[in-house]
matplotlib code that plots the C-alpha trace (Angstrom):
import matplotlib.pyplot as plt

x = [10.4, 11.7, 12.1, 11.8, 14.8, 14.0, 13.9, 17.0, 18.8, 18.2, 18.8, 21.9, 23.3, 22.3, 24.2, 27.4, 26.7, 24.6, 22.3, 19.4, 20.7, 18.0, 19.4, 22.7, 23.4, 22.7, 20.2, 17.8, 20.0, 20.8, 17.3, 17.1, 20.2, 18.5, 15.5, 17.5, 19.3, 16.3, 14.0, 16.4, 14.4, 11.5, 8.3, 6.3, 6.1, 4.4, 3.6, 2.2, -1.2, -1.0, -1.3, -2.9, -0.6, 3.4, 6.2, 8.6, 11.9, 14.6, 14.1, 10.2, 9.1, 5.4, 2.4, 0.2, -2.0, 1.2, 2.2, -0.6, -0.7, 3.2, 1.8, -0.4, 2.3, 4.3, 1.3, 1.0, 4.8, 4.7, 1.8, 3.5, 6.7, 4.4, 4.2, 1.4, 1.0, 0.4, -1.1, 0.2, -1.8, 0.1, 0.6, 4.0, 7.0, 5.9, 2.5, 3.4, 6.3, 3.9, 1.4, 4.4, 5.3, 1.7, 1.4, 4.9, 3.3]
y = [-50.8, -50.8, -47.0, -44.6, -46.3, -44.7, -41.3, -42.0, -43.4, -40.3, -38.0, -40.0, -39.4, -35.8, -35.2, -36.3, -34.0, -36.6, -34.6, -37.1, -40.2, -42.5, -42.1, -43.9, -47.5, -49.1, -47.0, -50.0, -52.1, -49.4, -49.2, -52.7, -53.2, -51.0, -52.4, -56.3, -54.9, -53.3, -56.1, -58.6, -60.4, -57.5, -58.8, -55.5, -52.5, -49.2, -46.6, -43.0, -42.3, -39.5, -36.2, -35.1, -32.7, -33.2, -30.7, -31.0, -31.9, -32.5, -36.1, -35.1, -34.1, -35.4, -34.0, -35.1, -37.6, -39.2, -40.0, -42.0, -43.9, -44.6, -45.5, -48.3, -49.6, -50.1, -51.1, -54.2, -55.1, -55.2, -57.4, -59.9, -60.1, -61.0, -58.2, -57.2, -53.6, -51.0, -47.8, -44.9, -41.6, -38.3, -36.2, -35.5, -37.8, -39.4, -39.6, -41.8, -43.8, -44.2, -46.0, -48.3, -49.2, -50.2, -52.2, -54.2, -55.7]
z = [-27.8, -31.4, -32.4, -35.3, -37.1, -40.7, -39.0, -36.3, -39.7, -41.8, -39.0, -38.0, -41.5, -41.7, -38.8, -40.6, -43.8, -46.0, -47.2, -48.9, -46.9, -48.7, -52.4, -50.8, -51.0, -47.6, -46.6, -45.8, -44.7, -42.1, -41.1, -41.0, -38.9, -36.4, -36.2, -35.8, -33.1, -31.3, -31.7, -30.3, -27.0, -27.7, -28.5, -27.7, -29.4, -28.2, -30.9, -29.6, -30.7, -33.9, -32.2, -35.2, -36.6, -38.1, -37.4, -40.0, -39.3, -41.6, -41.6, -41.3, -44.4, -45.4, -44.6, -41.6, -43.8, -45.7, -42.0, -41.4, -43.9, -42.8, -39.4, -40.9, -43.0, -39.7, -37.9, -40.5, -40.8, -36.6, -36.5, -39.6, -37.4, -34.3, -32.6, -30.2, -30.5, -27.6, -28.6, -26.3, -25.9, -26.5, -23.9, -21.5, -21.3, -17.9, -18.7, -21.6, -19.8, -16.7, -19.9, -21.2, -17.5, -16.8, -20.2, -19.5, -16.2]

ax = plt.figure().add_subplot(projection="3d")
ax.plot(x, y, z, "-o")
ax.set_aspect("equal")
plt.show()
């Protein structure tokens, strides 16, 4: 499953004292370095379902309806790179790695 990278990036970078990691050069190569090295053999991608709210983070910082219009912008660059895309439902950690397990078979 190919993860947040833009927010595991940023928050990566935060971590180490960069405070706006996105106005540094190599920022997208970063992300896309990420996603390369995720995506390698993966041809599935499970996304959980908005649970219709956003808690800001320091990475986090849009509102709940800028998020979803992030998600469809993911949504179509997954489906370009031939991706079949599995929509997990919120709800607990197992619940939603018992949904992933019973996708992958």
């Amino acid at each position: 499953m190919v993860g947040e990278a833009v927010t595991a990036v940023i928050g990566q970078a935060q971590a180490r004292g960069v405070r706006e990691p996105w106005t540094h050069a190599g920022f997208i190569d970063a992300i896309v370095a990420r996603q390369r090295d995720a995506q390698q053999g993966a041809d599935r991608t499970g996304s959980p379902s908005p649970p219709g709210f956003v808690r800001p983070t320091a990475a986090r910082r849009i509102s709940y309806e800028a998020s979803l219009a992030f998600e469809e912008v993911h949504e179509r660059v997954y489906v370009r790179l031939g991706y079949e895309l599995v929509d997990i439902a919120s709800g607990s950690v197992q619940d939603r790695a018992d949904a992933i397990e019973r996708e992958l078979r």
